[in-house]
C-alpha positions as CSV (number, residue, x, y, z in Angstrom):
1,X,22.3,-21.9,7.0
2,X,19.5,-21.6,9.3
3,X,16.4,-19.3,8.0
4,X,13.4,-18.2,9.1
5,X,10.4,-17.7,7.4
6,X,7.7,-15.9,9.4
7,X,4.7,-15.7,7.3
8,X,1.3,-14.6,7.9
9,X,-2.0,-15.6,6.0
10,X,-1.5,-13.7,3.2
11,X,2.0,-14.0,2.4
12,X,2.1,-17.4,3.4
13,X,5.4,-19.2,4.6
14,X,4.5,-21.9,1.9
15,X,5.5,-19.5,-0.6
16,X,8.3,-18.2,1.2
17,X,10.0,-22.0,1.6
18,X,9.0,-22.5,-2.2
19,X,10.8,-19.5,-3.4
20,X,13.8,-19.8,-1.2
21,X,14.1,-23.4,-2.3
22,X,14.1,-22.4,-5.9
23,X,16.2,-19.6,-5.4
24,X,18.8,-20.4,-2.5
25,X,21.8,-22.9,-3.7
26,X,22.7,-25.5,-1.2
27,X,20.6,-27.2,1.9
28,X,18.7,-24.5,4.1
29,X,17.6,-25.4,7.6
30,X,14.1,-23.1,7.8
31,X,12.2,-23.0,10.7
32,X,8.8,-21.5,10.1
33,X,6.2,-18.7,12.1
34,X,3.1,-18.2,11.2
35,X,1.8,-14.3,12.5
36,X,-2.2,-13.4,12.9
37,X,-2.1,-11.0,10.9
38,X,-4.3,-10.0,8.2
39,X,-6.7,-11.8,11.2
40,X,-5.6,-9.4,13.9
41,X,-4.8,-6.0,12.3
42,X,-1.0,-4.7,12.2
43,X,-0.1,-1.5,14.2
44,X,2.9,0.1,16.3
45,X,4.7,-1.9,17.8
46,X,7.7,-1.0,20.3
47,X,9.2,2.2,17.8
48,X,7.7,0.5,14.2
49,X,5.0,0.7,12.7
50,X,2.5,-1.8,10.5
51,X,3.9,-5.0,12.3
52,X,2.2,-7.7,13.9
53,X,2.9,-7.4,17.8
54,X,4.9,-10.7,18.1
55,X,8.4,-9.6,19.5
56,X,8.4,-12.2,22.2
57,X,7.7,-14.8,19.7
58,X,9.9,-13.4,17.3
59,X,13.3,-13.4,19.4
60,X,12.0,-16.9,20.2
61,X,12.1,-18.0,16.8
62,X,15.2,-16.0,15.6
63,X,17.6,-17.9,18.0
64,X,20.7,-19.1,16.0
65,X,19.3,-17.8,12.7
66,X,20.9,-16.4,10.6
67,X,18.6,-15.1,7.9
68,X,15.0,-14.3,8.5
69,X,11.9,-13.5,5.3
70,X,8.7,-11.9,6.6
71,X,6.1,-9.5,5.6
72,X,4.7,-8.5,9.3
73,X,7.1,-9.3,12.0
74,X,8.7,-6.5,14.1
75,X,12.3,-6.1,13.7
76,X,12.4,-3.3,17.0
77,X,15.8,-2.7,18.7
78,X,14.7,-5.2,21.5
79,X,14.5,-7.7,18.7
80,X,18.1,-6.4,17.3
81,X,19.6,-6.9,20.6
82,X,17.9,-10.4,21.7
83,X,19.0,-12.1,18.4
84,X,23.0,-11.3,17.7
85,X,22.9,-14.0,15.1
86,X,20.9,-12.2,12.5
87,X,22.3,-10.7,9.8
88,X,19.8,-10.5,7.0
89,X,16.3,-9.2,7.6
90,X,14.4,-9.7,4.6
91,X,10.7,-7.5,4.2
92,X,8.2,-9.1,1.3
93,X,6.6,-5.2,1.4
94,X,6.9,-2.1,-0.9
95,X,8.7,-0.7,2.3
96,X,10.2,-1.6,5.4
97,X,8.2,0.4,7.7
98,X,8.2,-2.6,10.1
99,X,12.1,-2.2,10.8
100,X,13.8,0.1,12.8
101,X,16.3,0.8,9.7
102,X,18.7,2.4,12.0
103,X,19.2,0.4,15.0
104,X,19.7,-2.6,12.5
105,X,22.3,-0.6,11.1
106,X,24.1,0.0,14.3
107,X,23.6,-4.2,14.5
108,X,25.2,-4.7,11.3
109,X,21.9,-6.3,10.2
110,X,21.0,-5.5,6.5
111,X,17.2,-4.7,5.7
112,X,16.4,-5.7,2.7
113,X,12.4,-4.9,1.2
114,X,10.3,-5.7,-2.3
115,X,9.6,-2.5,-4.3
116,X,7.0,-3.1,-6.5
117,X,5.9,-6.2,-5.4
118,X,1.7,-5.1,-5.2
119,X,2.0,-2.4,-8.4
120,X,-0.8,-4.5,-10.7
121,X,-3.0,-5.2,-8.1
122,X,-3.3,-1.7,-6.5
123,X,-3.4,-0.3,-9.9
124,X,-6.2,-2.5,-10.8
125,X,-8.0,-2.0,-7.1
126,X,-8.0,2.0,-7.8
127,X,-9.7,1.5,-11.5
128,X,-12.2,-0.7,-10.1
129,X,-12.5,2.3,-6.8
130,X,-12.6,4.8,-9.9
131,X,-15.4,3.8,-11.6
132,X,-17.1,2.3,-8.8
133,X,-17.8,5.5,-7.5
134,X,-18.2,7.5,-10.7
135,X,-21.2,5.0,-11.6
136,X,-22.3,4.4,-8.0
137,X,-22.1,0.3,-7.9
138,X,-22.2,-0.1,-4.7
139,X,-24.9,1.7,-4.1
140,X,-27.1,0.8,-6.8
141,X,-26.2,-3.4,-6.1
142,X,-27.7,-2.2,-2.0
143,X,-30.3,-0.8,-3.2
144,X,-31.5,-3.7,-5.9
145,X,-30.4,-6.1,-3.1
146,X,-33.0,-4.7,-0.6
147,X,-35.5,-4.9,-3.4
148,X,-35.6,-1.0,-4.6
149,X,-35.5,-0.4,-8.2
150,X,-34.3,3.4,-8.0
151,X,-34.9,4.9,-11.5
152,X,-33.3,8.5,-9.6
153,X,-30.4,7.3,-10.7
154,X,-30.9,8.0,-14.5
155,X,-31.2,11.2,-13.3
156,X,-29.0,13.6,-15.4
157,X,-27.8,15.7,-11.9
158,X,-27.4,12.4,-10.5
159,X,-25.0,10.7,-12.9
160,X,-21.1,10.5,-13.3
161,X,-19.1,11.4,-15.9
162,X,-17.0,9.0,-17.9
163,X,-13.6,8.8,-18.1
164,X,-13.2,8.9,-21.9
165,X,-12.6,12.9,-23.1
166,X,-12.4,13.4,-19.1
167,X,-9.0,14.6,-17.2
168,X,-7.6,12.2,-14.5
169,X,-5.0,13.5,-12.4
170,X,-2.3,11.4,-10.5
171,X,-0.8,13.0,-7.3
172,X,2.0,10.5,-6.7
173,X,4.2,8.7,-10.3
174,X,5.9,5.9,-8.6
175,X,5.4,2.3,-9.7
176,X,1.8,1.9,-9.1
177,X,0.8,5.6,-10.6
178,X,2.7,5.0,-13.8
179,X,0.5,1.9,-14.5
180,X,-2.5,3.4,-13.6
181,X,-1.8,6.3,-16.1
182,X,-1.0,3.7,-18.7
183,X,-4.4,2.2,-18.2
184,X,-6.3,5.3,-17.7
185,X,-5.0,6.6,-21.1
186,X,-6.0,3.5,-22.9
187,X,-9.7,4.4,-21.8
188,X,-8.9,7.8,-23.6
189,X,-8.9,10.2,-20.6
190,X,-6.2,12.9,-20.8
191,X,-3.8,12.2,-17.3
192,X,-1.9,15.0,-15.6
193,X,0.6,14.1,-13.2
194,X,2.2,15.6,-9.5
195,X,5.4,14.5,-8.2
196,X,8.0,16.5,-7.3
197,X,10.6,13.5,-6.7
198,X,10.3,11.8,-10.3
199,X,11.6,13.9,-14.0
200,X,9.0,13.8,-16.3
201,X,8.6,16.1,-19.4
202,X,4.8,17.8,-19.0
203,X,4.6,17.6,-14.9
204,X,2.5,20.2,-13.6
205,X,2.0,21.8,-10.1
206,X,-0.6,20.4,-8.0
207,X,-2.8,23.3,-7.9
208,X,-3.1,23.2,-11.1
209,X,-3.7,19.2,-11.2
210,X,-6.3,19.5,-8.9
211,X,-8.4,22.6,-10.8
212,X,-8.3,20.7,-14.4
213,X,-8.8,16.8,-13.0
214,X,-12.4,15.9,-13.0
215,X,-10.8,12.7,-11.2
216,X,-7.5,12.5,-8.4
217,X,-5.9,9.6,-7.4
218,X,-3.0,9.4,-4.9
219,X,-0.3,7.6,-5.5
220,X,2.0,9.1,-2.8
221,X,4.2,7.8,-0.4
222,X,3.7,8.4,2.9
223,X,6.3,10.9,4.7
224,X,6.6,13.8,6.8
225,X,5.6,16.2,3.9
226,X,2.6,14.6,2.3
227,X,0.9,14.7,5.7
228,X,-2.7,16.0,4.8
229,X,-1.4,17.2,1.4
230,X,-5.1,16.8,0.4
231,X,-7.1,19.1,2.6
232,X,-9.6,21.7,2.6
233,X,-7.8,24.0,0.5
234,X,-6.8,21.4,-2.1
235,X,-10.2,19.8,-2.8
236,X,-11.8,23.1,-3.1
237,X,-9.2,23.6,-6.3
238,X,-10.9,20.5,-7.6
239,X,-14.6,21.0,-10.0
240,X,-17.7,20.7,-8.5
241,X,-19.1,17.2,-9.3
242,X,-15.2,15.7,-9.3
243,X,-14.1,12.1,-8.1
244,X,-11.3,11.8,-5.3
245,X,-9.6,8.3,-5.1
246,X,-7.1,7.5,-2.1
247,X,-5.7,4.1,-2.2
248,X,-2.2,5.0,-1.4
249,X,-1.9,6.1,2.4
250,X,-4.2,7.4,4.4
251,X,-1.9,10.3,5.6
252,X,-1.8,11.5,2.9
253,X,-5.6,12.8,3.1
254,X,-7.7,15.2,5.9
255,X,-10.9,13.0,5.9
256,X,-12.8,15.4,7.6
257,X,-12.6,17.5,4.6
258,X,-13.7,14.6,2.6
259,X,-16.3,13.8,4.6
260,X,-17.7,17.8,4.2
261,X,-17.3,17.7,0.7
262,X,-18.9,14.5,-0.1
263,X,-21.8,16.2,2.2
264,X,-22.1,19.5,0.9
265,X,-22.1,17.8,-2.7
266,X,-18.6,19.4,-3.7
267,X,-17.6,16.3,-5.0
268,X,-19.4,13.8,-6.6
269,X,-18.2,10.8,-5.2
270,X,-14.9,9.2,-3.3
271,X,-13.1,5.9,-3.3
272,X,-11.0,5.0,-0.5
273,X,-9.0,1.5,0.7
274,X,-6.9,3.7,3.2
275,X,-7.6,5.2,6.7
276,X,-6.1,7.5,9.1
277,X,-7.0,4.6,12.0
278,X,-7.1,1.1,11.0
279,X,-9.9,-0.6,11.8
280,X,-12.1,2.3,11.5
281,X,-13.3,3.7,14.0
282,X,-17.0,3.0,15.4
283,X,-19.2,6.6,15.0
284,X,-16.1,7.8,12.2
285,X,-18.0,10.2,9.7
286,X,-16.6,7.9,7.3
287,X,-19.3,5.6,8.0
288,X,-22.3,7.7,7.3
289,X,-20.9,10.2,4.6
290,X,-22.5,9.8,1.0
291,X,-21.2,8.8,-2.2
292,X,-18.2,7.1,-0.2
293,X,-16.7,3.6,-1.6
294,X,-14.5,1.7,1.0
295,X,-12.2,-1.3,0.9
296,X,-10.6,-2.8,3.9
297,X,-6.8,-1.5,2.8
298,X,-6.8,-4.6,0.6
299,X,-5.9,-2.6,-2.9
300,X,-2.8,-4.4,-2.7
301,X,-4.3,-8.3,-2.5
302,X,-3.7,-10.9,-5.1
303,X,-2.4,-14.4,-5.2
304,X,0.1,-12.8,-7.7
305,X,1.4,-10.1,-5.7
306,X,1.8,-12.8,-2.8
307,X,3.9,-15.1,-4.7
308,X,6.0,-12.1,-6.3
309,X,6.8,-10.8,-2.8
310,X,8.1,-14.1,-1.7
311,X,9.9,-14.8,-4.7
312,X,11.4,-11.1,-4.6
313,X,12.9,-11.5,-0.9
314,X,14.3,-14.7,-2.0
315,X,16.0,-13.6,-4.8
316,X,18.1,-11.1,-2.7
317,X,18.4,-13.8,0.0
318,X,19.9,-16.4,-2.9
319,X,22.5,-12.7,-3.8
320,X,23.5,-12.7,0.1
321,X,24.4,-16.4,-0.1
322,X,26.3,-15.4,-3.3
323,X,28.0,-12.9,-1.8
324,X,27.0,-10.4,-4.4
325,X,25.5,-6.8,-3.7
326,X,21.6,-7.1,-2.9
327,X,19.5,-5.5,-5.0
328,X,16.8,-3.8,-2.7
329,X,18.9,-3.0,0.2
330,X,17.4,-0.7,2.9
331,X,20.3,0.5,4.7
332,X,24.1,0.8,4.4
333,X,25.4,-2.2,6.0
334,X,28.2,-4.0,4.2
335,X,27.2,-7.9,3.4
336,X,29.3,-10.5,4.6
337,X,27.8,-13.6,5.0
């Protein structure tokens, strides 16, 4: 069985071999490609978005195979149509928003993806956004690093609250929400939670998240109807001196109200690892506004969640070569390897 494993430097196709040679019965033939990315930054490519723009090296490498594991490349209907021996298209993401789900359909290819795959490490990356920008580290380290010892910052109106006794609310409950609120409510903060698409006993509207949260983090996925479903209105609903923290999407917030908010002094501070253009922009208000934490959409980044992704496409590769029903199928294509 022929198998490729195209990798990047993040998801490595080390760990993708390892984890289909523990995984896979029998002797694999696995060619290997190694794409740029997170070197060269993902975008649209062809009709899919978030991929590494490698189709003519991708139908290259996909000749005779039958399987292929990958985190970045583009599975476009050009792809689909160049490569009529694939069959199983295997995504080490929490989505497959690199594959055009319903031309591989119509190919009979079955997409296959890795829910839950970052959940600790972007939990973990939004507590450390939290309170990075509830006690101002960033700035504070700059400042001490340039040789200013600001004693402003002791300042009663310049200080954050904490999150003990405080109110944290979580606009999004999926995988990575529910462990934040687990963590959150070991620090003793009371956590309100949004989401229309899970059942939970004591949801409650987002309007009335946003007026009782001293801190909001999304959790959201992105879709046609969370579009800017943080604007204007919404962060006015939140108390003056309130923390907003975005490391979900970045559609799912209008940064220009962020941006005046953070300026008129609205809200205390922001934390974001998302962006409505990847690599921001050069003059972006982003880059000037105050009180603003940033991380370069790495939330999600740990050796752990690397390894798990590879071992999680794996597993549903070792259920195709089984013949048994894979577990995190994307689309409704029978398997019959």
């Amino acid at each position: 069985m022929r198998i490729l494993a195209a990798g990047d430097h993040f998801v490595q196709n080390r760990l993708f071999v390892d984890a289909l040679r523990d995984e896979v019965p029998g002797d694999l033939d696995i060619r290997e490609l190694t794409l740029p990315w997170p070197m060269e930054p993902f975008g649209r490519v062809a009709e899919v978005d978030e991929a590494s723009d490698v189709e003519e090296q991708l139908i290259d490498a996909l000749r005779g195979v039958e399987i292929c594991v990958t985190q970045m490349a583009p599975l476009t209907r050009r792809v689909l149509d160049a490569c009529p021996d694939l069959k199983l298209f295997s995504v080490s993401r929490g989505g497959p928003v690199n594959a055009n789900l319903q031309a591989a359909t119509e190919a009979g290819v079955a997409v296959t993806f890795a829910p839950g795959r970052n959940a600790v490490a972007t939990a973990e990356h939004t507590l450390a956004m939290l309170l990075a920008a509830t006690r101002r580290i960033p700035q504070t380290h700059a400042d001490l690093a340039r040789g200013e010892w600001r004693g402003d910052y002791y300042m009663y109106d310049n200080v954050g609250p904490e999150l003990k006794g405080g109110t944290v609310g979580l606009v999004g409950y999926g995988a990575i929400g529910r462990r934040v609120g687990r963590i959150l409510e070991g620090f003793g903060a009371e956590v309100l939670v949004f989401d229309p698409y899970v059942a939970l006993p004591g949801k409650v509207p987002l309007d009335e998240l946003l007026t009782r949260s001293q801190f909001v983090s999304l959790h959201a996925r992105a879709a046609p109807e969370t579009v800017h479903m943080i604007g204007a209105a919404q962060i006015a609903l939140m108390p003056r001196g309130s923390v907003l923290v975005n490391c979900a999407r970045g559609s799912l917030l209008d940064y220009d109200s962020l941006c005046d908010a953070l300026e008129s002094g609205h809200l205390f501070g922001a934390a974001l690892d998302v962006f409505p253009e990847e690599p921001i922009p050069a003059g972006s208000r982003l880059l000037t506004a105050p009180n603003l934490v940033m991380t370069p959409h790495l939330a999600g980044a740990s050796k752990e969640t690397a390894v798990k992704a590879a071992r999680i496409v794996a597993a549903d590769v070792a259920r195709y070569v089984r013949h048994e029903p894979l577990a995190h199928l994307a689309n409704p294509v029978p398997v019959t390897p």
